[in-house]
Biotite code that builds the C-alpha atoms (Angstrom):
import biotite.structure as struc

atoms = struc.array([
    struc.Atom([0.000, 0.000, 0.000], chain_id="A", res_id=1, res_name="UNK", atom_name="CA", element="C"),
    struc.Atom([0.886, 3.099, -0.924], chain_id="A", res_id=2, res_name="UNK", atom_name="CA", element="C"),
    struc.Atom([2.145, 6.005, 1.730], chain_id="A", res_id=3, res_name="UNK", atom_name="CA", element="C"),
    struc.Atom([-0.275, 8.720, 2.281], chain_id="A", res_id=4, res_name="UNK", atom_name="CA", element="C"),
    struc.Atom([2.575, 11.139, 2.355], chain_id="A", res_id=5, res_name="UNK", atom_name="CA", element="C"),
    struc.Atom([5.606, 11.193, 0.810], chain_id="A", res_id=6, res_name="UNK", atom_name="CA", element="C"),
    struc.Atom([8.857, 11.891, 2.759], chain_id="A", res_id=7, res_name="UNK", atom_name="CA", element="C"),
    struc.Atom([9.141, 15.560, 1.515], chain_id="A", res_id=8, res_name="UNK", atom_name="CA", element="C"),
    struc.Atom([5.421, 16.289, 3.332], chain_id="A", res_id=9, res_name="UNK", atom_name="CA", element="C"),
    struc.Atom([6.438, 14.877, 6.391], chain_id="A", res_id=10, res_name="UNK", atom_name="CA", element="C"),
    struc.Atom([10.164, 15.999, 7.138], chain_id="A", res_id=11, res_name="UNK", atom_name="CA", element="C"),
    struc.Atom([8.209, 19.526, 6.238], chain_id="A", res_id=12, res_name="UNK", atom_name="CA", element="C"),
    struc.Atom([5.517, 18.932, 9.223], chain_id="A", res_id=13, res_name="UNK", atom_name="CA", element="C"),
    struc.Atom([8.087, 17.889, 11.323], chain_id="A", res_id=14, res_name="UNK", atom_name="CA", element="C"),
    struc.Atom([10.407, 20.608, 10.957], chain_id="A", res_id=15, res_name="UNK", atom_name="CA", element="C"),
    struc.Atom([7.247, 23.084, 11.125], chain_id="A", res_id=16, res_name="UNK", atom_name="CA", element="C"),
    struc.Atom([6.415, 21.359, 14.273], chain_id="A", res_id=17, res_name="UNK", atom_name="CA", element="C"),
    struc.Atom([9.298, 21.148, 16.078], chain_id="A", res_id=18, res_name="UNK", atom_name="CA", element="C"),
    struc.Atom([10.470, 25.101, 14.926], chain_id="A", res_id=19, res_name="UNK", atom_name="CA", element="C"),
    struc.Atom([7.298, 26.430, 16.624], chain_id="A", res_id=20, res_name="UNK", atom_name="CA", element="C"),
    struc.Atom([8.479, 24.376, 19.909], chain_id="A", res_id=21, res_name="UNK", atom_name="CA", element="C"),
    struc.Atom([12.088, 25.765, 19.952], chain_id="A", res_id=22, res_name="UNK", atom_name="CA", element="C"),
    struc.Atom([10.969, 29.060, 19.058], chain_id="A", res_id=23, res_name="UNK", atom_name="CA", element="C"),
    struc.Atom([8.500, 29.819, 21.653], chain_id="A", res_id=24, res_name="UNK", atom_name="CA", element="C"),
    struc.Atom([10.475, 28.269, 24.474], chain_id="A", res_id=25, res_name="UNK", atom_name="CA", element="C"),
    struc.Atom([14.092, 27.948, 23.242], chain_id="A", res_id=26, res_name="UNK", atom_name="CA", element="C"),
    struc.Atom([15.180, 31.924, 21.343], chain_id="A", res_id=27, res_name="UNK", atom_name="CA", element="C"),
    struc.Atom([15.432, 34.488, 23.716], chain_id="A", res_id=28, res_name="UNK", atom_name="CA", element="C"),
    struc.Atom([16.008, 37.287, 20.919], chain_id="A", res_id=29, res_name="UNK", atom_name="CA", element="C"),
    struc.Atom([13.273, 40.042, 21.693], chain_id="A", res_id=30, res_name="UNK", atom_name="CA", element="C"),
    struc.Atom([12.713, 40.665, 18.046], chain_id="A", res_id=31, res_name="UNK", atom_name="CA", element="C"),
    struc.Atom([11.181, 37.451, 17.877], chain_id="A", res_id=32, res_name="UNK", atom_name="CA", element="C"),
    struc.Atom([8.231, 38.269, 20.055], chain_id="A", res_id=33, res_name="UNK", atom_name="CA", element="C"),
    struc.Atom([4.364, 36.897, 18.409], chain_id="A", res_id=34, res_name="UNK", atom_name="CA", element="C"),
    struc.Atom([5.900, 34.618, 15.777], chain_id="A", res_id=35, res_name="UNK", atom_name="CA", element="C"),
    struc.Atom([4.103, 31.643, 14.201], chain_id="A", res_id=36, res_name="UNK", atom_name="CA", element="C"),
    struc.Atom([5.589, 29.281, 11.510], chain_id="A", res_id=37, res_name="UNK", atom_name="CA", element="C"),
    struc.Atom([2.674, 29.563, 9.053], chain_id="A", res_id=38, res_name="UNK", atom_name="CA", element="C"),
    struc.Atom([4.015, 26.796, 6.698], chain_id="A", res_id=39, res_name="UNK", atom_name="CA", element="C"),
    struc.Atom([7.416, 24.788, 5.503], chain_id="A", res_id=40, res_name="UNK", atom_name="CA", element="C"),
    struc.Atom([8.232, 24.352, 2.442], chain_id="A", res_id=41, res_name="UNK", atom_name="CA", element="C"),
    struc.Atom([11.273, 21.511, 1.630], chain_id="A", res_id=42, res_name="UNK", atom_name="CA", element="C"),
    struc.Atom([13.368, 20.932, -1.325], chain_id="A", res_id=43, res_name="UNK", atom_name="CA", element="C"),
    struc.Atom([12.471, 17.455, -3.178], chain_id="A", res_id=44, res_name="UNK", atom_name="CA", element="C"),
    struc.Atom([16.182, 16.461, -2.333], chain_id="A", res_id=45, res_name="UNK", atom_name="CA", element="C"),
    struc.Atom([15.866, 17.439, 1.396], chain_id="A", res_id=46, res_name="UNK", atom_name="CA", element="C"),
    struc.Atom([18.808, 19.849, 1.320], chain_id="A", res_id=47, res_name="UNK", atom_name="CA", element="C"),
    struc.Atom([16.963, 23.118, 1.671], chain_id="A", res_id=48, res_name="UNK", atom_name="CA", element="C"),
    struc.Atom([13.582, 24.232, 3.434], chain_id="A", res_id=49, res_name="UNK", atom_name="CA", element="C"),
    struc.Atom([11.740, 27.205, 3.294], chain_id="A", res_id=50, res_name="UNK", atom_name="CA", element="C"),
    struc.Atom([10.322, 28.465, 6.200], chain_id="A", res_id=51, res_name="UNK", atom_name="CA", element="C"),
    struc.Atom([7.368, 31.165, 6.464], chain_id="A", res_id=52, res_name="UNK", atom_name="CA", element="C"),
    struc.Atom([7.157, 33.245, 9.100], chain_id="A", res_id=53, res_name="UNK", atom_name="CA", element="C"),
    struc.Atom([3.809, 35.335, 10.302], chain_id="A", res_id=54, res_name="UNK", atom_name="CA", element="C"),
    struc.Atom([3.782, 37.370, 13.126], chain_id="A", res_id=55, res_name="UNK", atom_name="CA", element="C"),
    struc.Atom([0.700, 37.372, 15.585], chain_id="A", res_id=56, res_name="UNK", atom_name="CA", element="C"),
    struc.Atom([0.429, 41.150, 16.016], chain_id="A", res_id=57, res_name="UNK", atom_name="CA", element="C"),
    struc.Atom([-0.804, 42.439, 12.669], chain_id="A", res_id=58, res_name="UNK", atom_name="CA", element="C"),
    struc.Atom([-1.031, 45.637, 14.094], chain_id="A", res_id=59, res_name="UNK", atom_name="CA", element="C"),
    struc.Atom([2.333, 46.315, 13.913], chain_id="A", res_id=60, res_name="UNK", atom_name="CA", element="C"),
    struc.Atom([3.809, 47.648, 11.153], chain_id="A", res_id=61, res_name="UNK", atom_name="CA", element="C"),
    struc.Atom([6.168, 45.944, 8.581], chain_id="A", res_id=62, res_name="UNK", atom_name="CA", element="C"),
    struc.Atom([9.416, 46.437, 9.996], chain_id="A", res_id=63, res_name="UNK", atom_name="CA", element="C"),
    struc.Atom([8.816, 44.611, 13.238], chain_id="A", res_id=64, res_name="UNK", atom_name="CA", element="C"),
    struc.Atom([8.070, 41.559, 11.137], chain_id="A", res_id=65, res_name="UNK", atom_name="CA", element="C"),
    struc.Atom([11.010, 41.928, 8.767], chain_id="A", res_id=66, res_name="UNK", atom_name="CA", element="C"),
    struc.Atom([12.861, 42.257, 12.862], chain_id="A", res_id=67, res_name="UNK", atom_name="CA", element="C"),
    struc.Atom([11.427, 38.889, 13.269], chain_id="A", res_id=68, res_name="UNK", atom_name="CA", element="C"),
    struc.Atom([12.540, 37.084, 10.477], chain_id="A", res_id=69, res_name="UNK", atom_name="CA", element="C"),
    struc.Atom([16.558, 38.708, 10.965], chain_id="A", res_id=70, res_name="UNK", atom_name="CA", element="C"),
    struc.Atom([16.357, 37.749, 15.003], chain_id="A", res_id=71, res_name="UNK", atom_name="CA", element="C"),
    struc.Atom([15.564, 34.060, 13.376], chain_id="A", res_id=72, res_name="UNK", atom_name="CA", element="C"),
    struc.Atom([18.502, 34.303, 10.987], chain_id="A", res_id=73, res_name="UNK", atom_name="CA", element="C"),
    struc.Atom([20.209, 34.926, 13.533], chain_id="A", res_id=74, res_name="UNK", atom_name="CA", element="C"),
    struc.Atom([18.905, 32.443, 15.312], chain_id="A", res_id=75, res_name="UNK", atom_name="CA", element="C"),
    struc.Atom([19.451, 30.119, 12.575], chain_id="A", res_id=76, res_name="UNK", atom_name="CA", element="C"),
    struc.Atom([22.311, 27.977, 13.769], chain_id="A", res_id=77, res_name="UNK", atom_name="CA", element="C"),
    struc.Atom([21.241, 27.365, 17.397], chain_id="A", res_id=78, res_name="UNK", atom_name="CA", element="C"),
    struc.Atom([17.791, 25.731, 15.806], chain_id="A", res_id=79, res_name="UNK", atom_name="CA", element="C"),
    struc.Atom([19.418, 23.871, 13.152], chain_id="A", res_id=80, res_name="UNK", atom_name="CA", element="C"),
    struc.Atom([21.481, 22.500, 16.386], chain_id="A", res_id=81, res_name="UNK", atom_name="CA", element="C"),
    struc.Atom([18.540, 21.709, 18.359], chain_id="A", res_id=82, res_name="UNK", atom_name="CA", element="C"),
    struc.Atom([16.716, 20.435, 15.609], chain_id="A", res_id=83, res_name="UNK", atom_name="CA", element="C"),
    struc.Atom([19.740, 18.287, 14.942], chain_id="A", res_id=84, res_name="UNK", atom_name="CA", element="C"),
    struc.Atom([19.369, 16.526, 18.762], chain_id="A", res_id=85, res_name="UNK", atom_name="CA", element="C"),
    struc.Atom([15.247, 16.392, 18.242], chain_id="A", res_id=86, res_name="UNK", atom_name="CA", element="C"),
    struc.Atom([14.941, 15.258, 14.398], chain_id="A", res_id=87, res_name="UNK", atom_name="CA", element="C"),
    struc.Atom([16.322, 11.353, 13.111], chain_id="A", res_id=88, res_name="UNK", atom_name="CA", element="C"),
    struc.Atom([17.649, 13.020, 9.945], chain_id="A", res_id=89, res_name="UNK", atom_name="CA", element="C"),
    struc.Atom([20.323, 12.170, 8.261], chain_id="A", res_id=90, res_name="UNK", atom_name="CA", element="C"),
    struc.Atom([21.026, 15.523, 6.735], chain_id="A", res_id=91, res_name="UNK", atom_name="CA", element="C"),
    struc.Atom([18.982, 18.448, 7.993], chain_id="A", res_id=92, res_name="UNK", atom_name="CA", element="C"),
    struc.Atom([17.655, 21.083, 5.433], chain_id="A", res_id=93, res_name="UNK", atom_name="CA", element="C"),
    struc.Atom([19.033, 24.803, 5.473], chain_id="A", res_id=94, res_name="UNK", atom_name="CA", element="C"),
    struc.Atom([16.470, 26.760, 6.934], chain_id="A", res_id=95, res_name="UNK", atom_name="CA", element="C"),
    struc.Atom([15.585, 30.238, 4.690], chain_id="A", res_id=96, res_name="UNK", atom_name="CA", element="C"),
    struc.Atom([13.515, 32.118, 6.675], chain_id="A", res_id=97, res_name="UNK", atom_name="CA", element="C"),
    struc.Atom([10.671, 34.385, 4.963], chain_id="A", res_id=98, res_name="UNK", atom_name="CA", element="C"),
    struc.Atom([8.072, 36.551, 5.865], chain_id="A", res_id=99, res_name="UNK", atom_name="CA", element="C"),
    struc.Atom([4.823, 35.605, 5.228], chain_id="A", res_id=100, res_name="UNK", atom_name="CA", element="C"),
    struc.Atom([2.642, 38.526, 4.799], chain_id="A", res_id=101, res_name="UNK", atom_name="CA", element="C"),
    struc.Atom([-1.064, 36.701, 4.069], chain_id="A", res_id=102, res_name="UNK", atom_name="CA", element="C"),
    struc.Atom([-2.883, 37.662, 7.249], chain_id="A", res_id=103, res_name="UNK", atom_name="CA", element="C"),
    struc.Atom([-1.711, 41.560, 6.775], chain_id="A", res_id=104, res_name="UNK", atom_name="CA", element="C"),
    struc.Atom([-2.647, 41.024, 3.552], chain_id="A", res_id=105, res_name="UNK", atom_name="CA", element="C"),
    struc.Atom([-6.207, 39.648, 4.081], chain_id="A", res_id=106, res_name="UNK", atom_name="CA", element="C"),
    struc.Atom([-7.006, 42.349, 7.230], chain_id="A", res_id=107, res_name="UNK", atom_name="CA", element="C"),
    struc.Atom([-6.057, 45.253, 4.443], chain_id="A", res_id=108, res_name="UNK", atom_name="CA", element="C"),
    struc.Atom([-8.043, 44.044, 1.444], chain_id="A", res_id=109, res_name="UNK", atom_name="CA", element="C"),
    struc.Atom([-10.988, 43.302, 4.234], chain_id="A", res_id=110, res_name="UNK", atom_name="CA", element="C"),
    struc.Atom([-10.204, 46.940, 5.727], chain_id="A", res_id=111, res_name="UNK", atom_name="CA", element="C"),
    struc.Atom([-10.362, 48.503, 1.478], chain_id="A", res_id=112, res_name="UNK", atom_name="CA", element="C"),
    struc.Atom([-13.556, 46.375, 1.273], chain_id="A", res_id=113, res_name="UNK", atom_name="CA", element="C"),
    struc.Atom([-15.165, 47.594, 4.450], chain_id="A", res_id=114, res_name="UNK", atom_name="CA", element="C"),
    struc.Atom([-14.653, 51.234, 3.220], chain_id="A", res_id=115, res_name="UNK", atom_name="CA", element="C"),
    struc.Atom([-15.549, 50.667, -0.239], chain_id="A", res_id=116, res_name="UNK", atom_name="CA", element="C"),
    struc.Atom([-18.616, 49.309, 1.318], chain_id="A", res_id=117, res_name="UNK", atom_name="CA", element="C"),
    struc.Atom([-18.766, 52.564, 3.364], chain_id="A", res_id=118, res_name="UNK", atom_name="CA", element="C"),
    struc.Atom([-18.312, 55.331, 0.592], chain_id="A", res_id=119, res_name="UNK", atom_name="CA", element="C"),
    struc.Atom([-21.391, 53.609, -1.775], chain_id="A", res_id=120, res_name="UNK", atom_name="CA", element="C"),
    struc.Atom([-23.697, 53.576, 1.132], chain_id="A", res_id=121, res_name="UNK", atom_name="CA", element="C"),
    struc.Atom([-22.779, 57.552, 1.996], chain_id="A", res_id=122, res_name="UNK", atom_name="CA", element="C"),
    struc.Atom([-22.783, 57.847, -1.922], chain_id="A", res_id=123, res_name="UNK", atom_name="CA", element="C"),
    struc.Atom([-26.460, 56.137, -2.527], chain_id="A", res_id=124, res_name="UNK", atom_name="CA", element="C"),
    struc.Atom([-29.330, 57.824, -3.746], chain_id="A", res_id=125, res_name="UNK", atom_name="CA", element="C"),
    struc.Atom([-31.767, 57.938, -1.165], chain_id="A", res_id=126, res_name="UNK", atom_name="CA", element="C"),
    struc.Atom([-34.411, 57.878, -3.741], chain_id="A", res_id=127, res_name="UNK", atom_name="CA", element="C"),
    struc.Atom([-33.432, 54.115, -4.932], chain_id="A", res_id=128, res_name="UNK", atom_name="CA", element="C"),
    struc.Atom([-33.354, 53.167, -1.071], chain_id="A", res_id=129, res_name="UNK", atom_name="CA", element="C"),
    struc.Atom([-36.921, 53.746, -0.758], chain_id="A", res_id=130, res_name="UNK", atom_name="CA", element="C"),
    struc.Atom([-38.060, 52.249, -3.909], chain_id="A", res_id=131, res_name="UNK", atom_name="CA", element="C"),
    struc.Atom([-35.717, 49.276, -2.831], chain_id="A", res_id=132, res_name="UNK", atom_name="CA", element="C"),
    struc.Atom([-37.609, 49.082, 0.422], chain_id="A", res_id=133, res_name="UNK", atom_name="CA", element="C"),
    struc.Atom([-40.741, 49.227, -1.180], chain_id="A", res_id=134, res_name="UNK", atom_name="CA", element="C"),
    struc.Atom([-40.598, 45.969, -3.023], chain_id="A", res_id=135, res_name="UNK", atom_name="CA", element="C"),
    struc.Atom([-40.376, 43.514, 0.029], chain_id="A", res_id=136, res_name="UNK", atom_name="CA", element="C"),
    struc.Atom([-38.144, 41.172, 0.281], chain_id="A", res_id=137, res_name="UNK", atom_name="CA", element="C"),
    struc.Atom([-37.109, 38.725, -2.999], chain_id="A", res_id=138, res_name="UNK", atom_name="CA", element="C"),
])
């Protein structure tokens, strides 16, 4: 029988896993406050993995995230260590880490929406409210 998932998916969970452990408990670097691994993404060979990076406080602006991902740079040896002593890997992947900007993303294009939304209501004709009204419902 066939695996469900292949090696590649797997080593990526794991590493996803085990890099939200070390880095809530393990890196002390105070740029690295409110940060999630959001997803992993690893070479077919194994060699390299691509790790995204979202901050929980959306509020702040894009520089404290872009902090975030250079305090994990940084940081980048001491996990690969600890990884190293929690992962049965032969070779462990370079980490690259990126930010991953979807949730900023999503809260601006809801906040344009929400305004958009706004400006045709204050916009309307009053007259086509009241025929809309009216009508009843559909």
């Amino acid at each position: 029988m066939a695996r469900e998932f292949s090696r590649r998916e797997r080593v990526a969970e794991e590493l996803k896993r085990e890099l939200g452990v070390l880095i809530a408990t393990q890196v002390k670097d105070p740029r690295v406050e409110f940060v999630t691994i959001t997803d992993v993404d690893v070479s077919p060979d194994l060699k390299h993995a691509k790790v995204y990076v979202g901050t929980f406080d959306v509020t702040a602006g894009d520089d404290k995230a872009a902090q975030a991902v250079q305090g994990l740079k940084a940081a980048g040896g001491y996990l690969k260590k600890q990884l190293s002593k929690r992962l049965r890997l032969r070779a462990l992947p370079d980490l690259r880490f990126i930010q991953d900007t979807t949730e900023r993303d999503a809260q601006r294009l809801d906040r344009l929406i929400d305004d958009a939304i706004e400006q045709d209501r204050e916009h309307a004709d009053p007259d086509l409210d009241e025929s809309n009204e009216d009508r009843g419902p559909a």
